[in-house]
N, C-alpha and C positions, 0 to 999 in steps of 0.2 A: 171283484171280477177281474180275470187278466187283459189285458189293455193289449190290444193286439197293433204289430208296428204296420201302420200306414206308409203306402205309395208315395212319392214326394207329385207324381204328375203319370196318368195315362194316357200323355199324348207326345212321349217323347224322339224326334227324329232317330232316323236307324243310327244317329250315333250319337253317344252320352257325351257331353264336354263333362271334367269337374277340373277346376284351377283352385287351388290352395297349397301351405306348406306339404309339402310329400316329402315324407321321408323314404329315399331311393339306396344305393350302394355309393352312389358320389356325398351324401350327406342329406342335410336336411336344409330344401329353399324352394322357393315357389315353382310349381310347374305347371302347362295343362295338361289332361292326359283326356285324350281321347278312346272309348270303347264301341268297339263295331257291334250294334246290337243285335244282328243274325247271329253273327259267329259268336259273342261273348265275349271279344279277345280285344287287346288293346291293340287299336291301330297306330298309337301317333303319342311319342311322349317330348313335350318342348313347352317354348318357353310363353309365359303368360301373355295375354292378350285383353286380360279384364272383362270377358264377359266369357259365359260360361253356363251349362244349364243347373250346373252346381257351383256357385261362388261362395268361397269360402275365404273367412276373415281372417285373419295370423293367429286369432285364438284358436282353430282348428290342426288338428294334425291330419293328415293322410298317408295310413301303412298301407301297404298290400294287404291281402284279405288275410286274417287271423288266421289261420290253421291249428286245430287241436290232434295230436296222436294219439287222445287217449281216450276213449269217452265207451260208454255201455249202453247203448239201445238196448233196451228189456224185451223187442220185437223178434217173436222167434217162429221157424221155418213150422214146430208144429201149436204154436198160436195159444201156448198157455199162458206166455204172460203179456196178454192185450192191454191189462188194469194197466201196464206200467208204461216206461216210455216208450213210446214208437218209436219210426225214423220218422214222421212226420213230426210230430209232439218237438224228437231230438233237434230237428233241423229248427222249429219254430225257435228255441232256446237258445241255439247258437246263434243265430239271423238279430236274438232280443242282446247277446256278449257279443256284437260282434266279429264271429266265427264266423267265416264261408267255405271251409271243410272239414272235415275230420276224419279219426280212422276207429274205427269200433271194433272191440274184442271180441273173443269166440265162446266167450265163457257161458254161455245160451244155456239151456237146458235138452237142447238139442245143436251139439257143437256142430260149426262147417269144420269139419276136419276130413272131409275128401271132396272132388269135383263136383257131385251131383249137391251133397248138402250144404256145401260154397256158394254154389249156382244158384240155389232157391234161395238163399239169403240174398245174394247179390240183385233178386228179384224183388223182395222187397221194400230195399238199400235206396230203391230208383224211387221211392215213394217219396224222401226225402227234399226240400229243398234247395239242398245244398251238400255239395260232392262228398259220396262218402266211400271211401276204401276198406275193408274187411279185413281185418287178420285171419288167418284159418289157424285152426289149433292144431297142439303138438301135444298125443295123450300116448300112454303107454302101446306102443305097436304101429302110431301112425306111419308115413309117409307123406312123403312133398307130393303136392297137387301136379296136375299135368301142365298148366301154366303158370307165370308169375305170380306170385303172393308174400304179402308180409307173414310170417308165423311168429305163434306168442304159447310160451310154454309157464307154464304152472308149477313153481319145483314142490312146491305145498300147498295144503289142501287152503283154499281161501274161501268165492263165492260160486257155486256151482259145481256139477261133475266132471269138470277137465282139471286133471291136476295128478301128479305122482305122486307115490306111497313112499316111495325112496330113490334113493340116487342111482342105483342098481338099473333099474328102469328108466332112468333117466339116461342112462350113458349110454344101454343099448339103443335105446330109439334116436337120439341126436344123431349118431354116427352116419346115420343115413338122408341128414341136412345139411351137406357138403355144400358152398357153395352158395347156400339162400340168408336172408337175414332174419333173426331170431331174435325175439323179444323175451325177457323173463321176469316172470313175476319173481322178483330173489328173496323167497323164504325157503331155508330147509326144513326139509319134512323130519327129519329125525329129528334135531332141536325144536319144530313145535312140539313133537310127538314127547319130548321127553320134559318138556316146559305145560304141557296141557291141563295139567290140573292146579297150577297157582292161579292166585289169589285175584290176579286184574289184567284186561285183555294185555296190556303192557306186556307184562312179568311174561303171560304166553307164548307173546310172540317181541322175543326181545331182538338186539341189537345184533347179536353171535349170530340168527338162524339168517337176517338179511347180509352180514360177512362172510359167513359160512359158503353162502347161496351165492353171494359175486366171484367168492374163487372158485368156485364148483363151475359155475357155468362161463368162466374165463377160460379155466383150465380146457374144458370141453371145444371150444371155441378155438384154442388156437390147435389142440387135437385133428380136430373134425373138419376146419377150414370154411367154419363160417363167421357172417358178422352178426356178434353179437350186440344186444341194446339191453340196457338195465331198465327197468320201468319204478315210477315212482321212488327213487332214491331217495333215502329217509334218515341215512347215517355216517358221521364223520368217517366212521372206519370203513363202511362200502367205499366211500369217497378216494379213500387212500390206496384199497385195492385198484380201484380202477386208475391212480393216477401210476402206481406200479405198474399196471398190465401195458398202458401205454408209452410208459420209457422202454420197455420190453418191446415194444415195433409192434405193440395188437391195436388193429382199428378197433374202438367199442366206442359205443355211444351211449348217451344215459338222458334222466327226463328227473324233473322234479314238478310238484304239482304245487299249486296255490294254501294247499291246508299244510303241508310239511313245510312252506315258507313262511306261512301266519302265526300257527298256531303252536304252541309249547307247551308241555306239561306243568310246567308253571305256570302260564298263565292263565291256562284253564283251571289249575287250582282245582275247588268245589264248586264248580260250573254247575248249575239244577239240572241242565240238560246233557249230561256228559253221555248219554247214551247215544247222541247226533253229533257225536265228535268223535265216535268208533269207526276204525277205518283200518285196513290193511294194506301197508306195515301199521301199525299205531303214529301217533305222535309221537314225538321224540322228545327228550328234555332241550332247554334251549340250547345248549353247546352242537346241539348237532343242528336245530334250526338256522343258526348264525356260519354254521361251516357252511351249509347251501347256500345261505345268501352271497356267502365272500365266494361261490365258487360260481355262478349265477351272474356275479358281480364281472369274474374274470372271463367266462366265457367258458372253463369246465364243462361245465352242465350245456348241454348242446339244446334240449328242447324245453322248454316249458310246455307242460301238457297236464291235464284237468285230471285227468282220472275221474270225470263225471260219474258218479254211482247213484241213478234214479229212484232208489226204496221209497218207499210210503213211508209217511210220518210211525206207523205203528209198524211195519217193521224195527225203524231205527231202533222205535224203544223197545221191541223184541229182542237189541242182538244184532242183526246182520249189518253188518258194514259195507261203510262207503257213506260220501257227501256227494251232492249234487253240484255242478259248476258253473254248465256252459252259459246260462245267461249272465253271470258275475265275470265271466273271462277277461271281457276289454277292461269296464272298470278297475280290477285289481290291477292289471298293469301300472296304473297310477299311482300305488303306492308300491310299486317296487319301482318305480323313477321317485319319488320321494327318499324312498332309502336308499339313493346312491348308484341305481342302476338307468345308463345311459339310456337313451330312444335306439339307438345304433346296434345293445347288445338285445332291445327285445326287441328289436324289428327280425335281428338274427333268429332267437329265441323261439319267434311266434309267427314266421313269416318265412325267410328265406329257407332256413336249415330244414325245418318241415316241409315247404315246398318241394325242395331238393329229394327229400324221400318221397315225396307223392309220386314222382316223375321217375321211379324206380321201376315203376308196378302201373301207369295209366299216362297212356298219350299227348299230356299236354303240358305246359311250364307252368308253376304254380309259385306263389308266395317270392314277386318280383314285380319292379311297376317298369315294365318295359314291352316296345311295340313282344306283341307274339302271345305274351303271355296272358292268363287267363284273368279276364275284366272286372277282378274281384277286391276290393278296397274294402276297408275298416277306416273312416272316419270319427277322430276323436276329438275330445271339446275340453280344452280345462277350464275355464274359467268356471265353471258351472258343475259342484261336485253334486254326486250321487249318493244318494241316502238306499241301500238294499232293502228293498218291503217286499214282502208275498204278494201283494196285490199286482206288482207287475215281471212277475215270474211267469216262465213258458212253459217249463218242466209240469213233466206230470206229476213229479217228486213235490210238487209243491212248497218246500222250504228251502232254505241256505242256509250256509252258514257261518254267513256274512248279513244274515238278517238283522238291519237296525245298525250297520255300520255304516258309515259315509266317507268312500271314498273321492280323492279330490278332482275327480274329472269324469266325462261320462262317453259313452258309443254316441254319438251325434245320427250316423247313418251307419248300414251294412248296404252294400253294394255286391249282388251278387252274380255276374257274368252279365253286367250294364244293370240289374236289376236295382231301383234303388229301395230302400226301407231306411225311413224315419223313425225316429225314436223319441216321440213329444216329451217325455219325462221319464222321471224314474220315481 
């Protein structure tokens, strides 16, 4: 049975104290922060006092509330995929990682790729428990929405029917995203197209079609005069490209996800389950796992983001790719601070630099513990590691895959605009 996370009190005054270490922009040392519980916003951040309606011991951390950019609500405007995850299900999952927002793709079966099909998704969005932003999508003939939007383009065919046949189509339709921010899935469609019939998803969708695909849509980017974002980077040589595009004066920004950081074709080896380990781009050998960590490490890689992919167990073993995340988000943190990565670069990682994008496209400050800003923390525990089991997954995806690992710390509390949520165990 999923364990659903408990209220810490229903009878909290209109404002939340919590005092513990927070990790803020000046560093990491004790603070209170107070959160106004009409508005959801932080009224008051200073200095400790010793009581608190949340006291927290020094084995505690406190970020600003997680933020994810990447994640796939399966909930679509004409309601064929209910079986899978909602935005209600999605938000449970993130609230279970620690998450207090996220931004979810267009890749539906019914894309928002104009005002009206936007709009009804953005209708459903509110179902959620915790703030979500939409990308709208960029298909062969679209255009930019009548208001602000993130858009996310498809250079190859992956999960669903948004996606270009070739680049031809791709050039002409960008030219008319002057000005907005673009996300890319960076595979090329001609190197899948011409890689489609080898031997393993790998071989299909290799290394070249995600290099291919960062100078394609750089190139187009510094053309067309937008800013472009790389999504799920997976390769040394993407890596390279974009650190070229940027001595060259191009703003880009790029994301790597938790399975391209974990997991390596080596050491998946002859895994039983290698069919839950398919995902686009694929995994990578480790040479290119370990360039992400070193760049991750530097601050390169501007977001850490899930690329939550919600299938059912019997898809996976069908075929369609993607891993599921959002509950494992906070936990894994912890072992990327084990391997060498500061609290300072994932607070950047998963907190500010996301927040800073939220506040692109929706009226309020996000991923910051400062008066103004929105009253959302991720409280975390190290002493106390986490073992990943299905039984207390929120995803309608039902598995991980990170099932049966135990990482060394765990989400304590999500806090979501004063809201609090405990987290008895894992």
């Amino acid at each position: 049975m999923v364990r659903a996370a408990r209220r810490v009190s229903n009878a909290f005054p209109p404002v939340l104290t919590v005092e513990g270490p927070a990790a803020t922009a000046e560093g990491i040392r004790r603070r209170r922060i107070e959160i106004d519980i009409p508005s959801g916003l932080i009224a008051k951040v200073g200095e400790p006092e010793g009581q608190a309606n949340l006291l927290l011991g020094e084995e505690a951390l406190v970020l600003p509330g997680l933020i994810d950019l990447h994640v796939h609500a399966r909930e679509d405007i004409s309601m064929r995929d209910v079986y899978k995850e909602d935005f209600q299900s999605a938000g449970a999952a993130a609230i279970q990682g620690g998450v207090t927002a996220f931004a979810d793709m267009p890749n539906n079966p019914t894309p928002p790729i104009d005002d009206e099909s936007y709009l009804k998704k953005k209708a459903l969005a509110c179902r959620s428990p915790v703030t979500v932003l939409l990308y709208a999508g960029i298909g062969p003939g679209t255009r930019p929405l009548s208001f602000p939007a993130p858009y996310k383009a498809y250079m190859g065919h992956s999960v669903g029917p948004l996606f270009f046949e070739n680049a031809g189509e791709l050039r002409e339709t960008l030219r008319r995203y002057h000005g907005q921010w673009v996300a890319f899935h960076a595979e090329s469609a001609e190197v899948l197209r011409r890689c489609r019939n080898r031997p393993t998803h790998g071989e299909r969708r290799p290394a070249e079609a995600e290099v291919k695909a960062v100078e394609l849509a750089l190139e187009l980017a510094a053309k067309h005069g937008f800013d472009p974002h790389i999504c799920h980077l997976s390769t040394a040589g993407g890596l390279e490209v974009i650190r070229a595009a940027r001595r060259s004066g191009l703003r880009v920004s790029c994301e790597a996800t938790p399975h391209h950081l974990f997991f390596d074709q080596e050491g998946l080896g002859n895994n039983p389950r290698q069919a839950y380990f398919q995902c686009n781009p694929p995994i990578r050998p480790r040479s290119d796992r370990i360039a992400l960590l070193e760049a991750i490490r530097s601050g390169e890689i501007d977001f850490l983001a899930s690329d939550h992919a919600p299938h059912s167990r019997e898809e996976n073993e069908k075929g369609i790719s993607g891993m599921p995340h959002l509950d494992t988000f906070g936990p894994f943190l912890f072992w990327l601070f084990r391997e060498g990565i500061s609290w300072e670069t994932l607070r950047r990682a998963t907190a500010e630099s996301p927040g800073r994008f939220l506040e692109r496209f929706l009226p309020e400050r996000f991923g910051r513990i400062e008066v103004g800003a929105v009253g959302s923390l991720t409280v975390l525990n190290s002493p106390q590691p986490s073992t990943i089991r299905q039984s207390t997954l929120r995803t309608k995806a039902g598995w991980s895959p990170f099932e049966g690992v135990t990482f060394p710390g765990r989400v304590r509390h999500t806090i979501v605009r004063g809201k609090v949520h405990a987290h008895a165990e894992w």
